[in-house]
mmJSON file of the N, C-alpha and C atoms, coordinates in Angstrom:
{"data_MODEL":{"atom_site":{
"group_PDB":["ATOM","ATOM","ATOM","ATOM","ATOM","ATOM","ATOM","ATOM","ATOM","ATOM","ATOM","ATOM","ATOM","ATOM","ATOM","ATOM","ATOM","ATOM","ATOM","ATOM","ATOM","ATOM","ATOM","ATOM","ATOM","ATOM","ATOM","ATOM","ATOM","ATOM","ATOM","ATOM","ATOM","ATOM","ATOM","ATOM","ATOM","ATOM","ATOM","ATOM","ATOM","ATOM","ATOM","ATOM","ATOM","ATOM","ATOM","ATOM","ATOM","ATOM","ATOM","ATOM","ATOM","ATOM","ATOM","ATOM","ATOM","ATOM","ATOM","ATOM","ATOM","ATOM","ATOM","ATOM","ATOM","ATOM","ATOM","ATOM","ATOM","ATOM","ATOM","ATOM","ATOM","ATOM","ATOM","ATOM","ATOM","ATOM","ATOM","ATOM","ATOM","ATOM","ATOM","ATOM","ATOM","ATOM","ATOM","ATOM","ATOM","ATOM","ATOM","ATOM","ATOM","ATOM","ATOM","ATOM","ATOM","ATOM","ATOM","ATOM","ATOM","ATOM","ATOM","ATOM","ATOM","ATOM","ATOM","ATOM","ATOM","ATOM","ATOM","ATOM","ATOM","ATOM","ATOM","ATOM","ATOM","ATOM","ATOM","ATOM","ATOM","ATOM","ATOM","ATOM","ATOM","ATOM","ATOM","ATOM","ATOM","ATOM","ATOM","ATOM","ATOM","ATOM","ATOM","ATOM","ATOM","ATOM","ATOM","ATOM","ATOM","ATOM","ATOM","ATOM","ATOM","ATOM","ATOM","ATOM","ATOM","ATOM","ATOM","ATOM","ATOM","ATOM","ATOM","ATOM","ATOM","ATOM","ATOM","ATOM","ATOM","ATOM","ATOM","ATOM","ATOM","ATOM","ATOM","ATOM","ATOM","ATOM","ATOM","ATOM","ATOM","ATOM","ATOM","ATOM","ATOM","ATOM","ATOM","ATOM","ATOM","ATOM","ATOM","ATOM","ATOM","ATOM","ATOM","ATOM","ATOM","ATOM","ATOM","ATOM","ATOM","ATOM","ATOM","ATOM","ATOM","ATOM","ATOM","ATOM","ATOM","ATOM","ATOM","ATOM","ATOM","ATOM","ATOM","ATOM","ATOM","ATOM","ATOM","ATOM","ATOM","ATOM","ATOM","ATOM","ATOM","ATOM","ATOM","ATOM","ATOM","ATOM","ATOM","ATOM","ATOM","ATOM","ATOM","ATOM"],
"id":[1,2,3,4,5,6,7,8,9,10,11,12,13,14,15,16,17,18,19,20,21,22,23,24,25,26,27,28,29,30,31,32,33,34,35,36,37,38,39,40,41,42,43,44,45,46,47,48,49,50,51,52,53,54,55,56,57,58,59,60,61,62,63,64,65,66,67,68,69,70,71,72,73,74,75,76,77,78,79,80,81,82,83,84,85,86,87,88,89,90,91,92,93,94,95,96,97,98,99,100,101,102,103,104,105,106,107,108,109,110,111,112,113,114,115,116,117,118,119,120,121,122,123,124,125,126,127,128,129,130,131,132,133,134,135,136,137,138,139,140,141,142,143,144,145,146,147,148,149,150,151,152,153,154,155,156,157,158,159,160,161,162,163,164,165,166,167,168,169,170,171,172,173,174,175,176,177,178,179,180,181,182,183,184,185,186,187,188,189,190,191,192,193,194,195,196,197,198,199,200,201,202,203,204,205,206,207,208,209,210,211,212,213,214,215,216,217,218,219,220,221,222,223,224,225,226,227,228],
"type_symbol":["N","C","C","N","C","C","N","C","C","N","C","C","N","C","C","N","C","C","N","C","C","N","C","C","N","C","C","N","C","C","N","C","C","N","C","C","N","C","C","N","C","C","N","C","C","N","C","C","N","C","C","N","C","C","N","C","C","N","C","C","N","C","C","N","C","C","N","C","C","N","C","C","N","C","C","N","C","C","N","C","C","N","C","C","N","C","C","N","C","C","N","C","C","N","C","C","N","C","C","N","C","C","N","C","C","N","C","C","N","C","C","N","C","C","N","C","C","N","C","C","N","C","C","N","C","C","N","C","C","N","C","C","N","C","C","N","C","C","N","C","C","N","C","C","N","C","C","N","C","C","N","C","C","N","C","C","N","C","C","N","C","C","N","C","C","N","C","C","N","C","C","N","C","C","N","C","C","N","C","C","N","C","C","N","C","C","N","C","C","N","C","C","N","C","C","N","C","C","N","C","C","N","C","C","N","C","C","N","C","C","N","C","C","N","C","C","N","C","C","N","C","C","N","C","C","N","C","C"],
"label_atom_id":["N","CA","C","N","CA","C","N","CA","C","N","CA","C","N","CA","C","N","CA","C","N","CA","C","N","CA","C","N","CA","C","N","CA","C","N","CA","C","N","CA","C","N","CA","C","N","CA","C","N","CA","C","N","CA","C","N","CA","C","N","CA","C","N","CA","C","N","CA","C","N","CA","C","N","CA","C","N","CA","C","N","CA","C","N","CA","C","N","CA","C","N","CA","C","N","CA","C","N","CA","C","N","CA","C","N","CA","C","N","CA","C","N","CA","C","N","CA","C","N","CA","C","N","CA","C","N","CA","C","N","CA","C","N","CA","C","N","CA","C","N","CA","C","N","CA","C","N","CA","C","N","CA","C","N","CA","C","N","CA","C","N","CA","C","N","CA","C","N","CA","C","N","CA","C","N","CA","C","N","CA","C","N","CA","C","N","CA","C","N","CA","C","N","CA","C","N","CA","C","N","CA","C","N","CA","C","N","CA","C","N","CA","C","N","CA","C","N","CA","C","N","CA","C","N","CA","C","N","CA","C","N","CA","C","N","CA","C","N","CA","C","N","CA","C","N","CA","C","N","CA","C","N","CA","C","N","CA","C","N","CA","C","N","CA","C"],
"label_alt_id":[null,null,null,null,null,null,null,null,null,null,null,null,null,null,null,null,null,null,null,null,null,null,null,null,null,null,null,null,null,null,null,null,null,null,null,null,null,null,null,null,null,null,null,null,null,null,null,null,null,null,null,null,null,null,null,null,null,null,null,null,null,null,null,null,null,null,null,null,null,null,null,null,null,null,null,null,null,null,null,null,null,null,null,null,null,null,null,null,null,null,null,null,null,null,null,null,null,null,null,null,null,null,null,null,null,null,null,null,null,null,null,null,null,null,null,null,null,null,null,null,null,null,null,null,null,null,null,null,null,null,null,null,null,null,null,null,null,null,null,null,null,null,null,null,null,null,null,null,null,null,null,null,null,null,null,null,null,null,null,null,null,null,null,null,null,null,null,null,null,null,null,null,null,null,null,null,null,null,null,null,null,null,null,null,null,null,null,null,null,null,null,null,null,null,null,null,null,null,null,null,null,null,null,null,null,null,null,null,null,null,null,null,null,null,null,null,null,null,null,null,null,null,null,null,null,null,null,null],
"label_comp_id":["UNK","UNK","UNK","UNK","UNK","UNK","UNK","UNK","UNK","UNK","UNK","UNK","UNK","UNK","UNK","UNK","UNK","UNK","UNK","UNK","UNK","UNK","UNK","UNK","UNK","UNK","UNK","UNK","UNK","UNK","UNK","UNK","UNK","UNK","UNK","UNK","UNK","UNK","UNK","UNK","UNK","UNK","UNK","UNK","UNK","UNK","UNK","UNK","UNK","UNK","UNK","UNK","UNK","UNK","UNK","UNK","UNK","UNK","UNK","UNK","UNK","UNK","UNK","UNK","UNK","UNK","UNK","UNK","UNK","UNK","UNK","UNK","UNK","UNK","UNK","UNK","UNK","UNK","UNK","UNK","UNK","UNK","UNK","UNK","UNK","UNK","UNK","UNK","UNK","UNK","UNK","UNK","UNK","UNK","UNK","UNK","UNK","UNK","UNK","UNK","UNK","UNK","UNK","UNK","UNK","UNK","UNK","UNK","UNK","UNK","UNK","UNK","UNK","UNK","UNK","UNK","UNK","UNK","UNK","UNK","UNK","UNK","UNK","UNK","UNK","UNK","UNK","UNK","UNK","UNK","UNK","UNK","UNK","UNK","UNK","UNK","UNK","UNK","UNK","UNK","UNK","UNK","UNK","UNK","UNK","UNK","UNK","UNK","UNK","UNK","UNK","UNK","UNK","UNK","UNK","UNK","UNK","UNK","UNK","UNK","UNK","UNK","UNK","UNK","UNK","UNK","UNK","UNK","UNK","UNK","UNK","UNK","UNK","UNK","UNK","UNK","UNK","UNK","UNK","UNK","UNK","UNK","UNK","UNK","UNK","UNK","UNK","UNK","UNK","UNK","UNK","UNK","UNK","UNK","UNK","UNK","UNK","UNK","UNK","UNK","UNK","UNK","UNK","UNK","UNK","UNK","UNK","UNK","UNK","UNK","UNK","UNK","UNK","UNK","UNK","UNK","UNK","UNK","UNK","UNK","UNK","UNK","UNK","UNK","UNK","UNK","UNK","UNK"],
"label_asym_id":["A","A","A","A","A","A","A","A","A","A","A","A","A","A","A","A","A","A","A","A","A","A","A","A","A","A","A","A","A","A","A","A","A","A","A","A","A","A","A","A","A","A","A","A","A","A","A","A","A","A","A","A","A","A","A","A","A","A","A","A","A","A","A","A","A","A","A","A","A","A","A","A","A","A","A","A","A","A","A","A","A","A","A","A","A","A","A","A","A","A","A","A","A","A","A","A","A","A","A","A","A","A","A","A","A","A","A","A","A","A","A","A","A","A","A","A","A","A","A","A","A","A","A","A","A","A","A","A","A","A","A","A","A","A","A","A","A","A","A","A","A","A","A","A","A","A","A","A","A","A","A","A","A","A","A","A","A","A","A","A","A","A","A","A","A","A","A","A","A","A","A","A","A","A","A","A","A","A","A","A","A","A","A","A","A","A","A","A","A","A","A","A","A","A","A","A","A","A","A","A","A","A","A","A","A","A","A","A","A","A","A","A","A","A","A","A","A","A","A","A","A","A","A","A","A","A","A","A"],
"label_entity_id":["1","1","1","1","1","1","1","1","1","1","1","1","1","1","1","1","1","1","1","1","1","1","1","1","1","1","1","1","1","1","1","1","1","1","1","1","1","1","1","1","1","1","1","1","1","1","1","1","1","1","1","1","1","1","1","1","1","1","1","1","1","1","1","1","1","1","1","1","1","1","1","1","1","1","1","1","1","1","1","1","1","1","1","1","1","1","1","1","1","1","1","1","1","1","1","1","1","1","1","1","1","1","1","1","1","1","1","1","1","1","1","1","1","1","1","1","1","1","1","1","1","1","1","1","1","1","1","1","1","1","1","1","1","1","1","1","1","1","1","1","1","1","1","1","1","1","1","1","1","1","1","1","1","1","1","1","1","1","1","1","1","1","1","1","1","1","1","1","1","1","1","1","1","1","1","1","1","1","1","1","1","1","1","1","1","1","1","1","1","1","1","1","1","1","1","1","1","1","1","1","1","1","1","1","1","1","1","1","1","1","1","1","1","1","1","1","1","1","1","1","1","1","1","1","1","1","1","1"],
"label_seq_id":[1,1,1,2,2,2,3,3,3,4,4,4,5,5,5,6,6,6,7,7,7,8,8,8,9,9,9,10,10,10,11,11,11,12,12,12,13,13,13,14,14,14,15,15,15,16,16,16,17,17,17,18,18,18,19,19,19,20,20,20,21,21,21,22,22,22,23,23,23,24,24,24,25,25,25,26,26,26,27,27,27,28,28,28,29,29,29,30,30,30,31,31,31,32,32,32,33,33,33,34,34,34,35,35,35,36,36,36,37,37,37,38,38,38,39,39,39,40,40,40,41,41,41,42,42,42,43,43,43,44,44,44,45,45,45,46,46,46,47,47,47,48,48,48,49,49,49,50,50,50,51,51,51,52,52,52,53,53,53,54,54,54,55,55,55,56,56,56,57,57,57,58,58,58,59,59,59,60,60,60,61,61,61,62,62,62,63,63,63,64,64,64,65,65,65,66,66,66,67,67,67,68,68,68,69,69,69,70,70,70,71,71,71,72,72,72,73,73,73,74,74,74,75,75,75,76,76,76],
"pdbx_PDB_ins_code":[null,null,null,null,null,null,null,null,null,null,null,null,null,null,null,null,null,null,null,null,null,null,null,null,null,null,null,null,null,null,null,null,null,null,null,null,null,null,null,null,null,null,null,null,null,null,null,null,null,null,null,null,null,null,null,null,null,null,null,null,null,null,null,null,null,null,null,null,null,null,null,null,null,null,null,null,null,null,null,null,null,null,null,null,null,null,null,null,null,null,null,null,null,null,null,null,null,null,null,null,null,null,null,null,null,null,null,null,null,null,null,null,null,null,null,null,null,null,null,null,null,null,null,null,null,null,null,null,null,null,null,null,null,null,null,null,null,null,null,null,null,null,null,null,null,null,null,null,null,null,null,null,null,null,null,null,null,null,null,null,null,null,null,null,null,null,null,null,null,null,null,null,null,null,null,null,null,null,null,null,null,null,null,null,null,null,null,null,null,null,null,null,null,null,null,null,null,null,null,null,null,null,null,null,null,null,null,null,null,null,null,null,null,null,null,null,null,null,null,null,null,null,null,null,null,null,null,null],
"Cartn_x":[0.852,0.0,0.899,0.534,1.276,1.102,2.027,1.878,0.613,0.141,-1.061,-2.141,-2.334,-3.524,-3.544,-2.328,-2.524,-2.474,-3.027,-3.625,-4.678,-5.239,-6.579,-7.229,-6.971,-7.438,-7.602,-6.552,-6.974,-8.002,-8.448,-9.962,-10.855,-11.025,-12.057,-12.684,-14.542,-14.426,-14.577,-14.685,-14.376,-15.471,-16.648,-17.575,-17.018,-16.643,-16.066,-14.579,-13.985,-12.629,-13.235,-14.286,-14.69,-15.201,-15.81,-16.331,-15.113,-14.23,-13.539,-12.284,-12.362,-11.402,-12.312,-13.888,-14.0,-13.801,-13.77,-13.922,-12.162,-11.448,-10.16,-9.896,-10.111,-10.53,-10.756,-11.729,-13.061,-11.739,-11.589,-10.306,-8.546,-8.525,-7.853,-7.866,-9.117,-9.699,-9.962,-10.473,-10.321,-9.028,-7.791,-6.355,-5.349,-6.349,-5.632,-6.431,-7.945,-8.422,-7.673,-7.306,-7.009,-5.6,-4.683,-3.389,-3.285,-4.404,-4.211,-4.771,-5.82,-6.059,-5.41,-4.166,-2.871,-3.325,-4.669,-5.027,-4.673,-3.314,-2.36,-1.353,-1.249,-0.11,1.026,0.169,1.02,0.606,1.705,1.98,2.236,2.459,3.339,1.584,0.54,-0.838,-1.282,-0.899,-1.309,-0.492,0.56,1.833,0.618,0.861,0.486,-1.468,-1.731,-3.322,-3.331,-2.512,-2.091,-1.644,-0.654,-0.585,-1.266,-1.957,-3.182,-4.099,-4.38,-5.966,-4.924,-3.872,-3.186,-3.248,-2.863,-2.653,-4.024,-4.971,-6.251,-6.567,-6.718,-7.142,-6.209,-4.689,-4.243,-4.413,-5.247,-5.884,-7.045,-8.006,-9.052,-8.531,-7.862,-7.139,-6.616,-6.324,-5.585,-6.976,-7.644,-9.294,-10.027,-10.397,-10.643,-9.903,-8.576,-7.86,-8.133,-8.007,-8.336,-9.613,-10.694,-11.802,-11.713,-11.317,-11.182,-10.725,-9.365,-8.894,-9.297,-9.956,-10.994,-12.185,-12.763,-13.729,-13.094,-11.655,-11.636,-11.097,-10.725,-10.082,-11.077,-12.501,-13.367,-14.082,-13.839,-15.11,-14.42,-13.187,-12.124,-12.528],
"Cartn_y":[-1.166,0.0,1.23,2.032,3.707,4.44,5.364,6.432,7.197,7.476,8.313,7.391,6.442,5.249,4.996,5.357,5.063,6.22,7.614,8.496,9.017,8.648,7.866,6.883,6.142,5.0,6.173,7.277,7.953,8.616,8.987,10.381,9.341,7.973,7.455,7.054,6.667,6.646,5.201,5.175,3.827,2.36,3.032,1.798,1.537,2.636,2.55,1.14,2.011,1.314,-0.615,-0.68,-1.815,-2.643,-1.741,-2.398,-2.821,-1.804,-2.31,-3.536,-3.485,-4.493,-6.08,-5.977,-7.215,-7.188,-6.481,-7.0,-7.709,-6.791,-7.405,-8.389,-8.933,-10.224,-11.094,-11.228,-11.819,-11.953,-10.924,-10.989,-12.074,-11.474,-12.921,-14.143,-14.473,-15.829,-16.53,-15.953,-15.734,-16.38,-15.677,-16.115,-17.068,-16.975,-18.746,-19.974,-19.538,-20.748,-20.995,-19.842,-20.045,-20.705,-20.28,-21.049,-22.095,-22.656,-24.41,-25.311,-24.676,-25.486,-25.241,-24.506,-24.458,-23.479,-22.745,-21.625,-19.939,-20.027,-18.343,-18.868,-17.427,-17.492,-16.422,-15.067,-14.612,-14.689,-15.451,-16.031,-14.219,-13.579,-12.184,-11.046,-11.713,-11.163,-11.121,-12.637,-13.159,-12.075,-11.787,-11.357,-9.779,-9.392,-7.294,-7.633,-8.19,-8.228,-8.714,-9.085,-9.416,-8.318,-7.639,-6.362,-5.045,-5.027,-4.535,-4.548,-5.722,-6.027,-5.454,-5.634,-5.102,-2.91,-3.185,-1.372,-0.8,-1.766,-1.372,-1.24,-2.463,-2.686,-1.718,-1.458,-0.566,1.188,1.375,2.483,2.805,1.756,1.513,1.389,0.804,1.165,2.587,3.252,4.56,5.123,5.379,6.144,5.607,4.284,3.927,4.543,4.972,4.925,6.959,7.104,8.869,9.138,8.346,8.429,8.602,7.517,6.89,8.531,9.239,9.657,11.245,11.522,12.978,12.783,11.336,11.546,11.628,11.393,11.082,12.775,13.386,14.995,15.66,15.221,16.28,15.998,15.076,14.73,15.299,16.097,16.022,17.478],
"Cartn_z":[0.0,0.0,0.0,-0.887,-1.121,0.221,0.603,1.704,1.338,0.1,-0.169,-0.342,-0.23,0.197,1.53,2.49,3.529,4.476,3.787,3.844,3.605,2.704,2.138,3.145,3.815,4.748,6.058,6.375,7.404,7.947,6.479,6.397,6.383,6.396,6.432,7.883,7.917,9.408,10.071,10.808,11.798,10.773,10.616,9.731,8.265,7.602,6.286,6.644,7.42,7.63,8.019,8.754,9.206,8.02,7.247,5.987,4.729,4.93,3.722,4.484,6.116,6.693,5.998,6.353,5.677,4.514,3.644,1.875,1.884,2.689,2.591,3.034,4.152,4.694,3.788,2.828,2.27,0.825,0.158,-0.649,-0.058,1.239,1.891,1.758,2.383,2.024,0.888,-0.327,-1.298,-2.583,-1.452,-2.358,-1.755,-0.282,0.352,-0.3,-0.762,-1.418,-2.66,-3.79,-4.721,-4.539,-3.274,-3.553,-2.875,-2.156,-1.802,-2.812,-3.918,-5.141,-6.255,-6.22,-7.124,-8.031,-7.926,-8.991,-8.76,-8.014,-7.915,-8.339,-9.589,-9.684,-9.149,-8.436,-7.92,-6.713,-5.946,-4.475,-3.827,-4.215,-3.333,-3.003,-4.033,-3.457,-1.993,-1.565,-0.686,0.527,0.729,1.664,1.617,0.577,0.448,1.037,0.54,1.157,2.927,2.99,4.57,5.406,4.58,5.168,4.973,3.758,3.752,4.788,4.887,6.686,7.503,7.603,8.953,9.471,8.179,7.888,8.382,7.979,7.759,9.492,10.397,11.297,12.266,11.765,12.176,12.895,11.856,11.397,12.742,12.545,13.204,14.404,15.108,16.843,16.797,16.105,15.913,16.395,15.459,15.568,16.543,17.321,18.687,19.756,19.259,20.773,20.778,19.587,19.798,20.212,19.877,20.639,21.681,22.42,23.841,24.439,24.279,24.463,24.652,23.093,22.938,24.067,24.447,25.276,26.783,27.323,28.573,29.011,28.058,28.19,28.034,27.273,27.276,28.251,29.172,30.584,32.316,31.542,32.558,33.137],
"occupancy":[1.0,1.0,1.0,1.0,1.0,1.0,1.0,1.0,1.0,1.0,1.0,1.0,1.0,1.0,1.0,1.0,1.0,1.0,1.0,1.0,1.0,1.0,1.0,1.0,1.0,1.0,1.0,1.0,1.0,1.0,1.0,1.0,1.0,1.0,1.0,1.0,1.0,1.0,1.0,1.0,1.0,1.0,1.0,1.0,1.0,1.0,1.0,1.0,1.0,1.0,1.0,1.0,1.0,1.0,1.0,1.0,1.0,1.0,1.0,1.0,1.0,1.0,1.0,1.0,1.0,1.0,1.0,1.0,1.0,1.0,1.0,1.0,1.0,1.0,1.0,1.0,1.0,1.0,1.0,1.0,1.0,1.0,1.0,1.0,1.0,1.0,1.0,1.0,1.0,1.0,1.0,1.0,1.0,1.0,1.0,1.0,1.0,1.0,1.0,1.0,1.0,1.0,1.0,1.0,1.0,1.0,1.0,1.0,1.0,1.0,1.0,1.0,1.0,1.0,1.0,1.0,1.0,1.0,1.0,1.0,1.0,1.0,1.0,1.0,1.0,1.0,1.0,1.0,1.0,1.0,1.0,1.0,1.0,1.0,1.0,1.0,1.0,1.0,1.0,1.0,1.0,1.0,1.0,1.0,1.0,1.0,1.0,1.0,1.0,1.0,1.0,1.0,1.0,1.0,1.0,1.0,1.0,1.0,1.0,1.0,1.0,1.0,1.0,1.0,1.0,1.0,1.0,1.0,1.0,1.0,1.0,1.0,1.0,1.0,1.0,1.0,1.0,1.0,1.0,1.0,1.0,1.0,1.0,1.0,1.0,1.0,1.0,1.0,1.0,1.0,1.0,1.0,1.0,1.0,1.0,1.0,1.0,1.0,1.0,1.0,1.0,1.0,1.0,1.0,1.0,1.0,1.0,1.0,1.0,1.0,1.0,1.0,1.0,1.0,1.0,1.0,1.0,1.0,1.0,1.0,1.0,1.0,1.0,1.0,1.0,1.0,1.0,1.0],
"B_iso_or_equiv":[0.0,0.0,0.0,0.0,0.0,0.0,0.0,0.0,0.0,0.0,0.0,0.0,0.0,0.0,0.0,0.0,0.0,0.0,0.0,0.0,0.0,0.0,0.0,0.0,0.0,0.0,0.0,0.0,0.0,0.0,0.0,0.0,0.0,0.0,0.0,0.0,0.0,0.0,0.0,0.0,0.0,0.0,0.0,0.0,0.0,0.0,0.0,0.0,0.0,0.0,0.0,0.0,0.0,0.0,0.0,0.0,0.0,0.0,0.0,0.0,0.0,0.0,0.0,0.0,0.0,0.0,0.0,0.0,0.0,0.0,0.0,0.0,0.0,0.0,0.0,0.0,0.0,0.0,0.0,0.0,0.0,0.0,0.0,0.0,0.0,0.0,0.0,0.0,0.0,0.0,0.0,0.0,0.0,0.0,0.0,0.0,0.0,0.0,0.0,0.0,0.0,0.0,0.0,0.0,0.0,0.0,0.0,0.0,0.0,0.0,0.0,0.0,0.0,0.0,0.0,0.0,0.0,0.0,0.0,0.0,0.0,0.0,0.0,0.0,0.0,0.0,0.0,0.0,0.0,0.0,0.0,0.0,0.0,0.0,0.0,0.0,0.0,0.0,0.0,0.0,0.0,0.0,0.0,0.0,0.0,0.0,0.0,0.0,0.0,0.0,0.0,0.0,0.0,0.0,0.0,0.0,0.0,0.0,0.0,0.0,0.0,0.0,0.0,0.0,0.0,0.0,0.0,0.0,0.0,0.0,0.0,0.0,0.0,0.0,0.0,0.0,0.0,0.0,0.0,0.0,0.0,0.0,0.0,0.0,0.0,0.0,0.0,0.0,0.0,0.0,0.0,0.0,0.0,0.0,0.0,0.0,0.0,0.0,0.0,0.0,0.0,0.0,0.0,0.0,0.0,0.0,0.0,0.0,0.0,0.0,0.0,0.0,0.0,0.0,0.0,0.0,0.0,0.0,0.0,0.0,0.0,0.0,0.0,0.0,0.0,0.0,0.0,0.0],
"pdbx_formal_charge":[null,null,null,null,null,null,null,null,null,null,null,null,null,null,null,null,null,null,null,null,null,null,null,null,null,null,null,null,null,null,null,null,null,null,null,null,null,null,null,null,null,null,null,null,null,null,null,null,null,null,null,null,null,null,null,null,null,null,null,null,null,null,null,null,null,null,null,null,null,null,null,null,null,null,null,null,null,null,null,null,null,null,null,null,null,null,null,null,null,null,null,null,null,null,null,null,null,null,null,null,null,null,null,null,null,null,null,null,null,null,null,null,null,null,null,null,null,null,null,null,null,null,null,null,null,null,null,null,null,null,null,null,null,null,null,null,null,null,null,null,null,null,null,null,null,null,null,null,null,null,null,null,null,null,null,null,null,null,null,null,null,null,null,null,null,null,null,null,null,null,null,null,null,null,null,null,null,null,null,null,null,null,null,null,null,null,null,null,null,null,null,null,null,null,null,null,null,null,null,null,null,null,null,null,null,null,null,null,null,null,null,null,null,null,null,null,null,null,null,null,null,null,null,null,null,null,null,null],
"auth_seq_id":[1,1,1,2,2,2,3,3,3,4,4,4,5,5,5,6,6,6,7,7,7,8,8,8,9,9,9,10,10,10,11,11,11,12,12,12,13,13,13,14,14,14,15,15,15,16,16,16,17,17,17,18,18,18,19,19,19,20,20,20,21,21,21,22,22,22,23,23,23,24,24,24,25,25,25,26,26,26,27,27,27,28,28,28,29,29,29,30,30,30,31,31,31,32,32,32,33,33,33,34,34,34,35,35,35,36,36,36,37,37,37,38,38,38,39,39,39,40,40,40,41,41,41,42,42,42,43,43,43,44,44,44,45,45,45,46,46,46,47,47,47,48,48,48,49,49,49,50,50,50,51,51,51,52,52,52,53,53,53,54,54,54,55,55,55,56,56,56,57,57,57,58,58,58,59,59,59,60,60,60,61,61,61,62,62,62,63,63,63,64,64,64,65,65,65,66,66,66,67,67,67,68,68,68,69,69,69,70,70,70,71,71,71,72,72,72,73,73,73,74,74,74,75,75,75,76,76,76],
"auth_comp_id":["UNK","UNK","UNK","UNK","UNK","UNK","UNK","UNK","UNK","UNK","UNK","UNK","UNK","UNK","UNK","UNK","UNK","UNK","UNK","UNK","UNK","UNK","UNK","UNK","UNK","UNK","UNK","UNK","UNK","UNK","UNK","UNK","UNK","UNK","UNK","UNK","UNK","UNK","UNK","UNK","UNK","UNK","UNK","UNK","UNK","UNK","UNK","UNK","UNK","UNK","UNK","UNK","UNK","UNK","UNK","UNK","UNK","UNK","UNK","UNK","UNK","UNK","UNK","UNK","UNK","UNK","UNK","UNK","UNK","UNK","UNK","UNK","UNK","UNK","UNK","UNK","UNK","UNK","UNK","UNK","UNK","UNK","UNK","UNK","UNK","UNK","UNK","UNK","UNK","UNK","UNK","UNK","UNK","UNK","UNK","UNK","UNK","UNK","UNK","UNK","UNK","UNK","UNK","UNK","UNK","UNK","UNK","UNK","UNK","UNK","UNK","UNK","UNK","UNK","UNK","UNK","UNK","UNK","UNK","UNK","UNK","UNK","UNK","UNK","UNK","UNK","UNK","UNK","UNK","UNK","UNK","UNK","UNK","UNK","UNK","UNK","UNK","UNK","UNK","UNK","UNK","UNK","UNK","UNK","UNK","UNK","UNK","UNK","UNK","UNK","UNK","UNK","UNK","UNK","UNK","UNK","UNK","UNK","UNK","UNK","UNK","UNK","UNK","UNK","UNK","UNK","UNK","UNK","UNK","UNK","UNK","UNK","UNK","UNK","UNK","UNK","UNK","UNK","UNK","UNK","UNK","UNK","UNK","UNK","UNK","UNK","UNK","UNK","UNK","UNK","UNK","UNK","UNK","UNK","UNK","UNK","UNK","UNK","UNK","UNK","UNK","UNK","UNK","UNK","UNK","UNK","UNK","UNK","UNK","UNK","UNK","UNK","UNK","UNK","UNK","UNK","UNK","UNK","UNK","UNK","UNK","UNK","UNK","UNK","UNK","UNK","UNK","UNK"],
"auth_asym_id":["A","A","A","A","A","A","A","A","A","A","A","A","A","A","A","A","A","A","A","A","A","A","A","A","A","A","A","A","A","A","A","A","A","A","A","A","A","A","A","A","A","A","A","A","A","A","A","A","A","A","A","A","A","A","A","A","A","A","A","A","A","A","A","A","A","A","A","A","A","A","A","A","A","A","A","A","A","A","A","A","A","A","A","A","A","A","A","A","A","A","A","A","A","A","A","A","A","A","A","A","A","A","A","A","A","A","A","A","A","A","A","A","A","A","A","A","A","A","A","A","A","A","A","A","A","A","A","A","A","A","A","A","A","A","A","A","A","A","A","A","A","A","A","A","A","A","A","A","A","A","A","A","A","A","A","A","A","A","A","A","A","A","A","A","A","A","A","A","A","A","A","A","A","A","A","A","A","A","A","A","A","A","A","A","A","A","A","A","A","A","A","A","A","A","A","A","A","A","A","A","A","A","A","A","A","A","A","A","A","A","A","A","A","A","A","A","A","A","A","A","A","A","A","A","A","A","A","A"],
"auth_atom_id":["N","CA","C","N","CA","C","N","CA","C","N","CA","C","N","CA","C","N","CA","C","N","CA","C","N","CA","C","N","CA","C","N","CA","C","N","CA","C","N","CA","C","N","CA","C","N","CA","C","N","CA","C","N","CA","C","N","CA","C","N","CA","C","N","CA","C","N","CA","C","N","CA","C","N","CA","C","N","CA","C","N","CA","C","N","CA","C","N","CA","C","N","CA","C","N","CA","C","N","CA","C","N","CA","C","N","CA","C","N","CA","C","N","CA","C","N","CA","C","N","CA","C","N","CA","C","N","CA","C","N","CA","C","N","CA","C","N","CA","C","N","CA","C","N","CA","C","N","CA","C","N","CA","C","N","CA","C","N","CA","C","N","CA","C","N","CA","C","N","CA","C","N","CA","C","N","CA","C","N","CA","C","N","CA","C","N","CA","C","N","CA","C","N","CA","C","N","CA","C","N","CA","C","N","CA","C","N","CA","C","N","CA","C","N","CA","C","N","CA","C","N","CA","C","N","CA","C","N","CA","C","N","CA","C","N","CA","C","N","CA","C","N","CA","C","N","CA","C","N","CA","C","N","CA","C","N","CA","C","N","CA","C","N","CA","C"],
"pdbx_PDB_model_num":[1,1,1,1,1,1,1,1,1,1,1,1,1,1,1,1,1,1,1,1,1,1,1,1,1,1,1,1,1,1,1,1,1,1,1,1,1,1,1,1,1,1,1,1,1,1,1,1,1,1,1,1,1,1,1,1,1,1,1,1,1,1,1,1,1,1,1,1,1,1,1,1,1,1,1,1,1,1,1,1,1,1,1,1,1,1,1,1,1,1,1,1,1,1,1,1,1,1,1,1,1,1,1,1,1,1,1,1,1,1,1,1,1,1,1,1,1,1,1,1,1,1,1,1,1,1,1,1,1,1,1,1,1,1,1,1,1,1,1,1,1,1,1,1,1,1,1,1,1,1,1,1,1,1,1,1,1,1,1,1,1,1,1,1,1,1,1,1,1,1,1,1,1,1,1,1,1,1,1,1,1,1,1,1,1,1,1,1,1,1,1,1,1,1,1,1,1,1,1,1,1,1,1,1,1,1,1,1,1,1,1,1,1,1,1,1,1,1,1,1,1,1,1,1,1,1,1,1]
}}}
């Protein structure tokens, strides 16, 4: 994933990010089926879509934890 896709992933909000964590998921699953029935041929999909869900879910603790955080300073 590009620094400007993964700037792009920032402005988005917590359900978007949740929604596109499953499609990536779902795309995961997807290219482990295709490479235990020998139908990938590029094996290096599998690695970047892995770190893709990661970046992704990444993101989403980032924006949970600033929540967490905007609400415990604004109750203070």
């Amino acid at each position: 994933m590009k620094q400007s896709e993964l700037k792009d992933l920032r402005t988005l909000t917590v359900p978007e990010l949740l929604q596109k964590a499953r499609e990536t998921k779902e795309q995961l699953f997807n290219l482990r089926f295709q490479l235990r029935t020998g139908h990938l041929s590029d094996f290096s999909r599998v690695k970047a879509t892995k770190r893709e869900y990661a970046q992704i879910q990444t993101v989403i603790s980032e924006k949970r934890l600033a929540e967490i955080t905007e609400a415990s300073h604004g109750a203070a």
